[in-house]
C-alpha positions as CSV (number, residue, x, y, z in Angstrom):
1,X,299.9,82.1,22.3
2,X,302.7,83.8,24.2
3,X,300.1,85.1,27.0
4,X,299.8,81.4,27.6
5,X,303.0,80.2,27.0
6,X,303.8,82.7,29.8
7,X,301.0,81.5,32.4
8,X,302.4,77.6,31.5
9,X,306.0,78.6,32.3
10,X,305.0,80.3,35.7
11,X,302.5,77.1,36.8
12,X,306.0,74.9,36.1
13,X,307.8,77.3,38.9
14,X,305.5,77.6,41.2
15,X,303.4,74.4,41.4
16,X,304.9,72.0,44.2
17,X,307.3,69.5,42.7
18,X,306.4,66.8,44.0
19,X,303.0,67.8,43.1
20,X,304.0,68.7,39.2
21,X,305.8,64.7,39.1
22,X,302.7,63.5,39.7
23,X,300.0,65.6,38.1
24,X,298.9,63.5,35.2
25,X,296.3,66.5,34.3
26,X,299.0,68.2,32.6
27,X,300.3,67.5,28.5
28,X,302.3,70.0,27.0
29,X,304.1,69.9,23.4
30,X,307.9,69.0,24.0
31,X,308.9,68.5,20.6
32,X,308.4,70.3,17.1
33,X,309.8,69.8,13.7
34,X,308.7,72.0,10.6
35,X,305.7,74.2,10.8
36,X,303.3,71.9,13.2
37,X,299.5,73.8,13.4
38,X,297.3,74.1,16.0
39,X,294.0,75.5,16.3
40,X,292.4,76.1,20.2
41,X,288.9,76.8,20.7
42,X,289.4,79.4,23.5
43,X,292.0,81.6,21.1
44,X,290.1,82.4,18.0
45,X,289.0,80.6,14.3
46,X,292.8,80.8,12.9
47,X,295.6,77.9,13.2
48,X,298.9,79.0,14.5
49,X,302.4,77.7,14.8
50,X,302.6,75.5,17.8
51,X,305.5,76.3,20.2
52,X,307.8,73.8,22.7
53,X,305.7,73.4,26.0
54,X,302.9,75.2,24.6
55,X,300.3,73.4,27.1
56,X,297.7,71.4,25.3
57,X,294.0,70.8,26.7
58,X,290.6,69.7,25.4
59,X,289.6,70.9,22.2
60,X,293.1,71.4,20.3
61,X,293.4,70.7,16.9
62,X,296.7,69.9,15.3
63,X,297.7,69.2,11.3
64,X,301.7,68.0,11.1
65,X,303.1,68.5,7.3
66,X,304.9,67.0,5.1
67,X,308.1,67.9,6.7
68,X,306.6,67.8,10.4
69,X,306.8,65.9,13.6
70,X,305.1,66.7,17.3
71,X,305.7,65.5,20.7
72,X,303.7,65.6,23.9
73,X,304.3,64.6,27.2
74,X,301.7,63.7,30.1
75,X,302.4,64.4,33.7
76,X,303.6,60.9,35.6
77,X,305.7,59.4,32.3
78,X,303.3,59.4,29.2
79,X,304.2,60.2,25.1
80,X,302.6,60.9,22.4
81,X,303.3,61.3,18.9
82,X,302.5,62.2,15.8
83,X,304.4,62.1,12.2
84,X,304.3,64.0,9.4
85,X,300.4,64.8,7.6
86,X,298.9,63.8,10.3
87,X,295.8,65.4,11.7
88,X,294.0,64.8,15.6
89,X,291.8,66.1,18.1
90,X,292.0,66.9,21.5
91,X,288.5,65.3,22.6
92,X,289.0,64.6,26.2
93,X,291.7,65.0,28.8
94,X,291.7,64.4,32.4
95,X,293.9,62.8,34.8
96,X,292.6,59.6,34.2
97,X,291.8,59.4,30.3
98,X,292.9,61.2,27.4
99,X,290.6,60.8,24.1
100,X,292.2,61.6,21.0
101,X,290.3,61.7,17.0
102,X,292.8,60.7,14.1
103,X,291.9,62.4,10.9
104,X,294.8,60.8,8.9
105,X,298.2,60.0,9.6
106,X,300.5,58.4,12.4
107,X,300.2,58.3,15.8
108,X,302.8,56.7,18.3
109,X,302.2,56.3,22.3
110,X,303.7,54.9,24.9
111,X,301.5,54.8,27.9
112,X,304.3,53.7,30.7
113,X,304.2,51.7,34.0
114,X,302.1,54.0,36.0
115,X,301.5,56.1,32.9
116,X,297.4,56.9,32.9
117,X,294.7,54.7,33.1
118,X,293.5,54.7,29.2
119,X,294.6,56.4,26.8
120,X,291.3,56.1,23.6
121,X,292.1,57.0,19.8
122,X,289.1,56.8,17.8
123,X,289.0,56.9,13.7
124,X,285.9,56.9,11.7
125,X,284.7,53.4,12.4
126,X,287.4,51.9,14.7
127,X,288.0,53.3,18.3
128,X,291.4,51.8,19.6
129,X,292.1,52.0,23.2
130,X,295.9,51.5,25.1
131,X,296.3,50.9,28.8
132,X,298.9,50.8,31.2
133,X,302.4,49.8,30.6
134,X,301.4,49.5,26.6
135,X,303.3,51.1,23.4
136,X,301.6,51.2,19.8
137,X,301.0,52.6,16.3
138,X,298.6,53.9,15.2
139,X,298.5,54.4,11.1
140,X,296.0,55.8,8.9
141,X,296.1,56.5,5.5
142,X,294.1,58.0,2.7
143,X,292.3,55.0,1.5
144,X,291.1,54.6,4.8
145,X,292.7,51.4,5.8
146,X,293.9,51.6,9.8
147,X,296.6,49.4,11.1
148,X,296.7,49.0,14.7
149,X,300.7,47.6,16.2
150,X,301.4,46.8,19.6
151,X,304.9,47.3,20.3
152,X,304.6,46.1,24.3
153,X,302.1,45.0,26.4
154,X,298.0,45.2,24.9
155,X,295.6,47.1,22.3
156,X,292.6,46.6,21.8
157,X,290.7,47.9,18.5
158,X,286.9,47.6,18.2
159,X,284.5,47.9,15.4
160,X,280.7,47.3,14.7
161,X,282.4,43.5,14.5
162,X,283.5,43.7,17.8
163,X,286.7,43.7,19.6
164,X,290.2,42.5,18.9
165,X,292.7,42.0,21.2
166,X,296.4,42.9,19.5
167,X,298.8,41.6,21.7
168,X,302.6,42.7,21.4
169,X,304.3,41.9,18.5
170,X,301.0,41.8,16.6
171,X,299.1,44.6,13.7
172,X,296.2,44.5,12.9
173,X,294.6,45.9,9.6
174,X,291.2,46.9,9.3
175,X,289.7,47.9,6.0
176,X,286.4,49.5,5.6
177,X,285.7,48.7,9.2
178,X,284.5,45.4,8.6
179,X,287.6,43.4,7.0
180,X,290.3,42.6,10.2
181,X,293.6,40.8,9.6
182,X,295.7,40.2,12.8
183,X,299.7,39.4,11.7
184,X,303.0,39.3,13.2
185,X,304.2,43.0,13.0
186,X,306.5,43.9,10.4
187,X,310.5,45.3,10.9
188,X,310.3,48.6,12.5
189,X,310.6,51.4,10.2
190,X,312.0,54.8,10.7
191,X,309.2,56.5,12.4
192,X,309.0,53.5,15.1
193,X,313.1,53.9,15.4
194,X,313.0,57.2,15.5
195,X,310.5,56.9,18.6
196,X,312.1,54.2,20.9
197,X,315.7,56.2,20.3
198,X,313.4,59.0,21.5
199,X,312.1,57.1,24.4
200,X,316.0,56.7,25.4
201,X,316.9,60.0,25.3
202,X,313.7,60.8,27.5
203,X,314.7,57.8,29.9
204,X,318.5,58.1,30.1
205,X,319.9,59.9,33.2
206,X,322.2,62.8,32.9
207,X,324.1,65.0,35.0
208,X,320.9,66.7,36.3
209,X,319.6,63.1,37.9
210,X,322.6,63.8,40.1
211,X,321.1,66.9,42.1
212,X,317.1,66.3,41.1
213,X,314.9,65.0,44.1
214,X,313.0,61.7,43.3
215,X,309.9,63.2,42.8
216,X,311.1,65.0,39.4
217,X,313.9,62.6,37.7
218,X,311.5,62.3,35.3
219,X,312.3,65.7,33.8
220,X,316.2,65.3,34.0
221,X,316.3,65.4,30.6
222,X,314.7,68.8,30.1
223,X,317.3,70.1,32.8
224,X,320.4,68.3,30.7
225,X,319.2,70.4,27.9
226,X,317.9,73.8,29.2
227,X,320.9,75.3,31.0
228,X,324.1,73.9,33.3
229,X,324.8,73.6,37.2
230,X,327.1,75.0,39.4
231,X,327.8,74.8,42.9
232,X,326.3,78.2,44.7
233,X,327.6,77.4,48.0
234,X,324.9,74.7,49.7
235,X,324.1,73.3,46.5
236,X,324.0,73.3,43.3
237,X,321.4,75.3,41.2
């Protein structure tokens, strides 16, 4: 895991910036609480600890425990989520699609303006898919019963039934992949707070938008956190 860390780290350095702002064929892990697993096809049979900006591709395997929480960012202004006992695949990721599988649990995204082109979750009998400029929920737990929010903009769950638009401010709750019930979404708990104050944090400009080019503001917020500027004579570094 470190070998790869390692490569990741020296592909952030050396790629061209305004090539790395735009690149939305990278996704790498840029939040952990508790003991997050992950299990990647090309690095043996055995789960190991996820790590910050661990780089994530097809084929990852993640479980999120009881006291657990991930985040992962795309290239271009994408995130995705996942609470606590929550299990998903990695099936497909390019730089127009990413295809995930939920096992169980929660998962939040928030495919922004310009974010990727679709972004597919599929359970066992509903596949859910978000496009541009879209936020939702995804819950499912162990009885098998999915709901489906849309926080902004439109989801769209299908089943053997057909297809459901779920426009914002709308869940939908399918049972048994059959039985659909489309109501007015409920008051946001403290996972969906928890991700919108996240959102913020992500979005709100600090002290390194100042000296950033255009081309990376996106990732001001990793600068605010990772280290300080000073002035080094034509600039600031």
């Amino acid at each position: 895991m470190k070998i790869r860390n390692i490569l990741f780290a020296m592909c952030l350095i050396f790629l061209p910036a305004i090539s790395l702002a735009a690149d939305a064929s990278i996704m790498w892990i840029d939040y952990i609480q508790g003991d997050v697993q992950i299990l990647n096809p090309d690095m043996g049979e055995d789960w190991t600890t996820a790590e910050i900006n661990f780089p994530i591709s097809e084929g990852d395997r993640f479980w999120v425990p009881a006291d657990g929480r991930i985040g992962a960012r795309i290239g271009g202004g994408v995130y995705l989520r996942a609470d606590k006992r929550t299990a998903f695949d990695i099936i497909r990721f390019d730089k127009n699609a990413v295809q995930l599988y939920l096992g169980g649990g929660h998962i939040y995204i928030n495919n922004r303006r310009g974010g990727i082109k679709a972004i597919q979750i599929d359970l066992l009998y509903i596949s859910v898919g978000c496009y541009d400029n879209s936020i939702a929920t995804i819950d499912l737990d162990d009885q098998g019963v999915a709901e489906i929010s849309a926080l902004k903009g439109n989801v769209y769950a299908e089943t053997n039934a057909g297809k459901t638009r779920v426009g914002a401010g709308k869940t939908l709750t399918i049972r048994s992949g059959e039985i659909a019930e489309l109501a007015p979404i409920g008051p946001p708990d403290e996972w969906e707070r928890w991700n919108l104050s996240r959102d913020r944090q992500l979005e709100t400009s600090g002290e390194s938008a100042r000296y950033l080019p255009d081309e990376l503001q996106e990732y001001s917020s990793d600068f605010d956190v990772g280290g300080s500027w000073i002035y080094a004579g034509d600039g600031y570094v």
